[in-house]
C-alpha positions as CSV (number, residue, x, y, z in Angstrom):
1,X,-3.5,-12.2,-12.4
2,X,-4.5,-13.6,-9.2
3,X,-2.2,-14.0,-6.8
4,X,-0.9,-17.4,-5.2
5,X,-0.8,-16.4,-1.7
6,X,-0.8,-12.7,0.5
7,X,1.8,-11.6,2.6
8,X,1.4,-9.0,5.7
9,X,4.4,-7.9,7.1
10,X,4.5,-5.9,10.2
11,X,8.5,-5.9,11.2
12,X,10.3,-4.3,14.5
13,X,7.6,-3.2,16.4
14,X,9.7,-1.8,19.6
15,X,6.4,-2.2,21.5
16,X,7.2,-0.5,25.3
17,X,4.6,1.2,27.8
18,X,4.3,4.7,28.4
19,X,6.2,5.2,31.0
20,X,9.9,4.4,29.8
21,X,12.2,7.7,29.9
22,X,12.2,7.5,26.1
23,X,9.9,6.8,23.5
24,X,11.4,4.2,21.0
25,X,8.0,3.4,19.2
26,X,4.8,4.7,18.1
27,X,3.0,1.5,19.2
28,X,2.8,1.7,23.0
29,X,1.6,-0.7,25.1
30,X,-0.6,1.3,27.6
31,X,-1.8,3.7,25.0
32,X,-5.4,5.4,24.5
33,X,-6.8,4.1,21.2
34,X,-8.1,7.7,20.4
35,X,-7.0,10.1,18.5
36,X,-6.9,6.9,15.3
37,X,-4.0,8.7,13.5
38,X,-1.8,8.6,17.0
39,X,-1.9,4.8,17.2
40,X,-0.6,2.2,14.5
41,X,-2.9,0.1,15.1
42,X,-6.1,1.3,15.6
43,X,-5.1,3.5,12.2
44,X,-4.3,0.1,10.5
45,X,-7.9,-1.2,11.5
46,X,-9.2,1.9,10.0
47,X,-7.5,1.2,6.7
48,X,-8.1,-1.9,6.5
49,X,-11.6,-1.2,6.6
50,X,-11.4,1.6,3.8
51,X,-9.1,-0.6,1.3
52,X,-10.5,-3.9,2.0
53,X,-7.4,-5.2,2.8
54,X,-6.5,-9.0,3.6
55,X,-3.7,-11.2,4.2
56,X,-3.5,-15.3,4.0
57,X,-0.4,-15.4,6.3
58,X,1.1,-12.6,8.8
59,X,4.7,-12.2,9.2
60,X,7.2,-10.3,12.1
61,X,10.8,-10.4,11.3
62,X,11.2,-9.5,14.8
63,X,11.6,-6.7,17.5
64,X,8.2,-6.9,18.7
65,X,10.0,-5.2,22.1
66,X,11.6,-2.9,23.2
67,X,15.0,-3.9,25.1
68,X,13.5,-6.8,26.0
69,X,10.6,-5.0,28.2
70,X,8.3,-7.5,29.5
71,X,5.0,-5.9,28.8
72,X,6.1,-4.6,25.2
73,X,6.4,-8.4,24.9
74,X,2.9,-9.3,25.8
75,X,1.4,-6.4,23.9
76,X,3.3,-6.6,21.1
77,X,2.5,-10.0,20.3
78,X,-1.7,-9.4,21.1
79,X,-1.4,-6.3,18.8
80,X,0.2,-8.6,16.0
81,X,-2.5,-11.0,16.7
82,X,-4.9,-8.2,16.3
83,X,-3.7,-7.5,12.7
84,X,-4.0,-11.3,12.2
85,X,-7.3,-11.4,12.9
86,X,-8.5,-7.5,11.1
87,X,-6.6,-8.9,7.9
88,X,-8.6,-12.3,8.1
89,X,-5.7,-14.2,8.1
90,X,-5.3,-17.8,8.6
91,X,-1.7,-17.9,10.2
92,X,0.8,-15.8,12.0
93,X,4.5,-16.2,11.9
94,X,7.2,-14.4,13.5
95,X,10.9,-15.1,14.3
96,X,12.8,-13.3,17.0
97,X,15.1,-10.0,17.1
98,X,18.0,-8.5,19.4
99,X,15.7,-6.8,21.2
100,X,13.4,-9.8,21.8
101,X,16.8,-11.8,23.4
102,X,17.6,-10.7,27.3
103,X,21.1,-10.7,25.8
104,X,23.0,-8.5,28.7
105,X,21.2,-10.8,31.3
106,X,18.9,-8.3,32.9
107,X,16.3,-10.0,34.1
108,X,17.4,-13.8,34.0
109,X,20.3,-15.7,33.1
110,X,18.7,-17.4,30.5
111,X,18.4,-14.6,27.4
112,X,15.7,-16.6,25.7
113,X,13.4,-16.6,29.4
114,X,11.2,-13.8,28.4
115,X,10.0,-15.4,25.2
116,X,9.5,-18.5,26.3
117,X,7.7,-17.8,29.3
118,X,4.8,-16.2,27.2
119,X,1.4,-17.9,28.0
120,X,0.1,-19.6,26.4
121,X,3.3,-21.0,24.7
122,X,2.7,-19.5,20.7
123,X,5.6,-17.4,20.7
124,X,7.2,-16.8,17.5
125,X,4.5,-20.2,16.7
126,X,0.8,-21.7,17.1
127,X,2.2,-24.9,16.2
128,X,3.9,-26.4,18.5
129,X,5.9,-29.3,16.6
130,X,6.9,-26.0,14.2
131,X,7.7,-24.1,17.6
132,X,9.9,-27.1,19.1
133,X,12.2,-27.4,15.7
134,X,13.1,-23.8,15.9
135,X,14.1,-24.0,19.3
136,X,16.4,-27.1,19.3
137,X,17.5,-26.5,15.3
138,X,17.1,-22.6,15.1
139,X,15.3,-22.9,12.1
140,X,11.3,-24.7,11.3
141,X,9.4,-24.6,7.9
142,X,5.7,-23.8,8.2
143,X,3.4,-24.7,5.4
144,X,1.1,-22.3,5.5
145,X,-2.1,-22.1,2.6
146,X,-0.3,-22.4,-0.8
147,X,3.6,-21.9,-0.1
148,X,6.7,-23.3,2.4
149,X,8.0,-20.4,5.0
150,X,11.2,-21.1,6.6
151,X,11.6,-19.1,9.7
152,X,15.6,-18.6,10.7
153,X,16.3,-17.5,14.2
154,X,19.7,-15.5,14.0
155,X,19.9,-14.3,17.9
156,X,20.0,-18.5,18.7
157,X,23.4,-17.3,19.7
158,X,23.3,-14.1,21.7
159,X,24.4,-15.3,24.8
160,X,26.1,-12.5,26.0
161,X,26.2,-8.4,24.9
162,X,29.4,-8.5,22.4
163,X,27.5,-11.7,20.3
164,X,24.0,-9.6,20.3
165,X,25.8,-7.3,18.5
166,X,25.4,-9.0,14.8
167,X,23.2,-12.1,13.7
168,X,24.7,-14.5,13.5
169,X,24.2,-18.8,11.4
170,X,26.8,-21.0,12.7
171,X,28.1,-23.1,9.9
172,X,26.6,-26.3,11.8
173,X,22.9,-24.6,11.7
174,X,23.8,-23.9,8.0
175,X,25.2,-27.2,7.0
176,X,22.1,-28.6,9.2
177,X,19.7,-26.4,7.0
178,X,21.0,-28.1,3.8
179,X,20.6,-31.3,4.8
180,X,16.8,-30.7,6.4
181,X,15.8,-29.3,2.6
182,X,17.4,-31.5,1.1
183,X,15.1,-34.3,2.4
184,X,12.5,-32.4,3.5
185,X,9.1,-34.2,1.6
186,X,7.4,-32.5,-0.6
187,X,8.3,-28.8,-0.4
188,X,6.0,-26.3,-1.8
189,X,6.3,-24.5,-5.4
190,X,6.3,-21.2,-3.3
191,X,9.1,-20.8,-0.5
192,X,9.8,-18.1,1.3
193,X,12.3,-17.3,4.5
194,X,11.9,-14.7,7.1
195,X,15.2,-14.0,9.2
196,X,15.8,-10.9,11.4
197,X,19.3,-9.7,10.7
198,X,20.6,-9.0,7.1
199,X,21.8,-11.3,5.4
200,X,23.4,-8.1,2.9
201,X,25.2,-5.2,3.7
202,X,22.8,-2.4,4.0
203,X,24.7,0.9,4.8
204,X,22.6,3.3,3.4
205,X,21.8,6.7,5.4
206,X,25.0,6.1,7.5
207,X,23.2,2.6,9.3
208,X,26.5,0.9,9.1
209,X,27.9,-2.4,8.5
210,X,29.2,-3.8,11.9
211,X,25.7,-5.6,12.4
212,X,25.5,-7.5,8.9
213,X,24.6,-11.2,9.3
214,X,27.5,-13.5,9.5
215,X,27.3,-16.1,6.8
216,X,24.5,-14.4,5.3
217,X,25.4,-14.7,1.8
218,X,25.8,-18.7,2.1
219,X,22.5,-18.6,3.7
220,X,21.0,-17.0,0.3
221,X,23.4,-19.3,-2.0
222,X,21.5,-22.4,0.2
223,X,17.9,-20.6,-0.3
224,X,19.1,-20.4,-4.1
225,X,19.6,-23.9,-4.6
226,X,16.5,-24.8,-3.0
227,X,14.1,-23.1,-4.9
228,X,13.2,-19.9,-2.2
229,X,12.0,-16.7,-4.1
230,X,11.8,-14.3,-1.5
231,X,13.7,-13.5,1.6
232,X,12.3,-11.0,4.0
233,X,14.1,-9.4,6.9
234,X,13.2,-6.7,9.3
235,X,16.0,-5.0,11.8
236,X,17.6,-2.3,10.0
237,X,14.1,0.1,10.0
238,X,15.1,1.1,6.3
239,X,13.8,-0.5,3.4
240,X,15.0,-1.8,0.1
241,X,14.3,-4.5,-2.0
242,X,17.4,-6.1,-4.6
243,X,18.0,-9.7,-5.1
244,X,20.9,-11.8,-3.8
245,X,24.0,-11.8,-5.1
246,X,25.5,-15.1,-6.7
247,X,23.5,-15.9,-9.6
248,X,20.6,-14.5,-12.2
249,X,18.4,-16.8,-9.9
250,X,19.0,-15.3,-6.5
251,X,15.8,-15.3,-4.3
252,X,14.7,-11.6,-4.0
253,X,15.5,-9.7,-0.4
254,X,12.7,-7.6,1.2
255,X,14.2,-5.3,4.1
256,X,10.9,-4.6,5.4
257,X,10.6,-1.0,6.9
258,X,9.4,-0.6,11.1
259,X,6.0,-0.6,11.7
260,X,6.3,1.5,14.6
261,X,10.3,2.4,16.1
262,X,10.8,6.0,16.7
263,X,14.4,6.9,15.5
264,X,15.7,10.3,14.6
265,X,17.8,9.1,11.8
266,X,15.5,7.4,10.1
267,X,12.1,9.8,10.2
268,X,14.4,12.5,8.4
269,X,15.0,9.6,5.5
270,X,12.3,7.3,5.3
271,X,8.7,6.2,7.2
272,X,7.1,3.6,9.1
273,X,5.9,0.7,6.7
274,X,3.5,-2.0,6.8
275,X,3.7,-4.2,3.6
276,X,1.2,-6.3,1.6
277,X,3.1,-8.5,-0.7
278,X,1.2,-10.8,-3.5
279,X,3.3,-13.5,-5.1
280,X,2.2,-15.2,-8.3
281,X,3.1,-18.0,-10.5
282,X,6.3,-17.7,-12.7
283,X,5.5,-15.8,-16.1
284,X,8.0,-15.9,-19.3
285,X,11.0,-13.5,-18.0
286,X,10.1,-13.8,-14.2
287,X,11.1,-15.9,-11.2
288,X,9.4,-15.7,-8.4
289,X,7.1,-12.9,-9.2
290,X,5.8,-10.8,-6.5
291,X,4.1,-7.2,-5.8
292,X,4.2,-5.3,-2.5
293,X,2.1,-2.4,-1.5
294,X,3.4,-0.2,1.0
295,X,1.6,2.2,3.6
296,X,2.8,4.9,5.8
297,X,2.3,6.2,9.7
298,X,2.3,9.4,10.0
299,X,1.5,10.2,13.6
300,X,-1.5,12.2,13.8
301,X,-2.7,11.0,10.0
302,X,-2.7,7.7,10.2
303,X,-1.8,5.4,7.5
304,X,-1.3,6.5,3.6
305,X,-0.1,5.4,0.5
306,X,3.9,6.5,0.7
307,X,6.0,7.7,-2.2
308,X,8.9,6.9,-3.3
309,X,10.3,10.3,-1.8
310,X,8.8,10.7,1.5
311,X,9.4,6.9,2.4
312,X,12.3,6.3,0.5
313,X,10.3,3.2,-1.0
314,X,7.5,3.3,-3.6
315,X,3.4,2.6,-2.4
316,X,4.0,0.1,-5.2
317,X,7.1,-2.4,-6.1
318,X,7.2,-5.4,-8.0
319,X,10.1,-7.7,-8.2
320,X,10.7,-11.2,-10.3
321,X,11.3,-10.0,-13.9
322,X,15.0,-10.6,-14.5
323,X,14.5,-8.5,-17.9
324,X,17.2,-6.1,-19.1
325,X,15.6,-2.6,-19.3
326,X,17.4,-2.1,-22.2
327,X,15.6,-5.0,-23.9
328,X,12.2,-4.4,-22.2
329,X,12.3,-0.4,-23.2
330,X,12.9,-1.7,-26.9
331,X,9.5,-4.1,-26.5
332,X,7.4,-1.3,-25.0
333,X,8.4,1.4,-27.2
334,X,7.4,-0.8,-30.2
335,X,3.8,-1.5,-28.5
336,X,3.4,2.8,-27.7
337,X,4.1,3.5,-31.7
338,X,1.9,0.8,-33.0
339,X,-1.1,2.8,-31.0
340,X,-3.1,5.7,-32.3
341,X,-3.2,7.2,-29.0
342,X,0.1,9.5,-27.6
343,X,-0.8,8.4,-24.4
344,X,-1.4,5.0,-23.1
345,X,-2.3,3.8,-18.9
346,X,0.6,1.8,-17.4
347,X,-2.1,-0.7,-17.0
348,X,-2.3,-1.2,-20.8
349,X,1.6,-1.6,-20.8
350,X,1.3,-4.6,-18.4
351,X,-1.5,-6.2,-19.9
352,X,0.0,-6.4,-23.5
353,X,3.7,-6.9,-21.4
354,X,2.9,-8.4,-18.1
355,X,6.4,-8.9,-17.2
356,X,6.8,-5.2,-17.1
357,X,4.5,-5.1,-13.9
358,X,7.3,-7.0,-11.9
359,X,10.5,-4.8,-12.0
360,X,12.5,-3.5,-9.1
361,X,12.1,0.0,-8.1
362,X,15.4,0.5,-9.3
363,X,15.0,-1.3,-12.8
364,X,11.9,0.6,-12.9
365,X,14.0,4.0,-13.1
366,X,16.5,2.6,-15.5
367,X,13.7,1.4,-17.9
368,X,12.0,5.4,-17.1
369,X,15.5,6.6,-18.0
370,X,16.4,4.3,-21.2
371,X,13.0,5.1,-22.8
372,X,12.9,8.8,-22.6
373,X,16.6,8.8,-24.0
374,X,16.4,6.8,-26.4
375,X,12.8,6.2,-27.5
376,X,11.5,9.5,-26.6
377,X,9.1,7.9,-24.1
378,X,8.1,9.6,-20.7
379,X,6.4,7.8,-17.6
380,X,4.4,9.4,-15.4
381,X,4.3,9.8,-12.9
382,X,8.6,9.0,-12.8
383,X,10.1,5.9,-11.4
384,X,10.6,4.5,-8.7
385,X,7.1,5.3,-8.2
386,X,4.8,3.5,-10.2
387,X,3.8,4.7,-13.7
388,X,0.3,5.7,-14.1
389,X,1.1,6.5,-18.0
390,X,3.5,6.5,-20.7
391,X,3.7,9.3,-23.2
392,X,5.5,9.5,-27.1
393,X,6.5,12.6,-27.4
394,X,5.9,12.0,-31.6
């Protein structure tokens, strides 16, 4: 299949110089491009190079600085530009995070000074007209190659340190955001949102729950009845990927893992990521069908394929097929025993089931699970990783 459109995403950067008292990211502003593996991305150039990897649009869900340091701004923003241009990309999007927003009033008394004093003025957007809307609206749609992107700006109200606590969509931006899609001309067959914050609760490895996106689940229900496949949020550093909540159509949400902030929590539990996500056209059981490969930094290797163990997230995840494992298990253990060969590639799996390529990680372990219990069928290597083969034992 070829995919409709490619997706980088290099989220919550923490980009700060050298010299602050502590290091909060591996991307530093002042820092020697030598030794490769030390710096994200010079090592990103390097695999691009190897993998042949390229992008039709590149997306930031924010946190390109560093408490809102000045120069982390400025070379945070060339360094994404860099990846724009190393992936060939035709268009780079970001949206802003907490640590974009001068929030506590450090420098100015405007919180929003810093990023719009950038020069020349293509902070979070090239296009101006795009750039204005999300400034007086908090929200602009981009049409960018083959799909809509709606880019949400959820710090529009940290005014002050105790509302930069949580993101936050006021019910007039919400109510606003129905009524812009629902006249909007001629939206896109693919449409995707970026936000910063959450718009789920995402408490795994202890992160908490006092930052979760207010009003993020009517923001979803909106995106539902709107068509949007994918959601894709950066600014908890940890990633997972589930669909919303309210319906069997819910657009799927990507917490997209760092690129580059240093935290002592997280490096015990999980990696920094940068994403490729390919989306394709809808197939029979799938909505909104997508693929994302993930890479690792490892400071001092560089960028690698992750598993599913060391980065908490698998190199490979697919998401769109609303199947029941139960139901897909059944169909693939029929194909396995009507072959002469005990042991079949994945890829043969997808080709003769091409639904089966576009499970969560998490439906991907209870399809592992439901056929070697009940149809004697083992994957290999196991889910959440993706299979390479599948084995009957008879």
């Amino acid at each position: 299949m070829i995919p409709l459109v490619k997706l980088a995403v290099a989220s919550d950067l923490h980009c700060h110089p050298c010299n602050e008292s502590s290091q909060s990211s591996f991307l530093l502003a002042d820092a020697l491009r030598k030794p490769v593996g030390k710096h994200p991305v010079e090592s990103l150039a390097k695999l691009v190079d190897d993998e042949s990897l390229s992008a039709n649009i590149v997306l930031c869900p924010g946190d390109i600085t560093n408490q809102v340091n000045r120069q982390g701004l400025h070379s945070g923003w060339n360094f994404l530009k860099e990846i724009q241009d190393l992936l060939g990309a035709t268009h780079l999007l970001a949206t802003l995070g907490n640590h974009d927003i001068d929030s506590r009033h450090l420098h100015d008394s405007d919180p929003f000074h810093l990023v719009k004093g950038i020069r020349p003025r293509e902070l979070p957007l090239y296009d101006r007209s795009a750039r204005d809307e999300f400034w007086a609206r908090g929200f602009c749609i981009k049409r960018a190659d083959r799909c809509d992107v709606l880019i949400i700006n959820s710090v529009a109200g940290h005014f002050d340190s105790q509302k930069a606590k949580r993101g936050s969509l006021s019910q007039v931006l919400l109510d606003e955001l129905n009524e812009y899609l629902d006249r909007f001309d001629g939206l896109a067959s693919t449409r995707i949102a970026m936000v910063h914050h959450h718009p789920l609760a995402h408490e795994q490895l202890d992160l908490g729950a006092d930052d979760l996106m207010e009003k993020g689940e009517l923001l979803l229900e909106i995106l539902e009845d709107f068509n949007f496949s994918l959601v894709i949020h950066g600014h908890k550093h940890h990633p997972r990927l589930r669909y919303g909540p309210s319906s069997a159509s819910g657009p799927t949400v990507l917490a997209a893992g760092s690129f580059s902030a240093v935290s002592a929590q997280l490096l015990s539990n999980t990696r920094n990521l940068f994403h490729i996500i390919e989306l394709f056209e809808d197939i029979p059981e799938c909505t909104g069908p997508g693929i994302i490969r993930s890479w690792e930094f490892n400071y001092t290797r560089g960028w690698s394929e992750p598993s599913a163990k060391s980065a908490d997230f698998p190199a490979t995840a697919g998401f769109g097929c609303r199947a029941s494992p139960q139901a897909l298990a059944s169909e693939i253990s029929e194909f396995l025993y009507n072959q002469p060969e005990r042991i079949v590639s994945w890829e043969e799996v997808i080709r003769e089931l091409p639904h089966s390529n576009f499970l969560l990680p998490r439906d991907l372990e209870k399809l592992g699970r439901e056929l070697k219990e009940n149809h004697s069928i083992d994957l290999w290597p196991r889910p959440p990783d993706r299979p390479e083969h599948a084995a009957r034992k008879r």
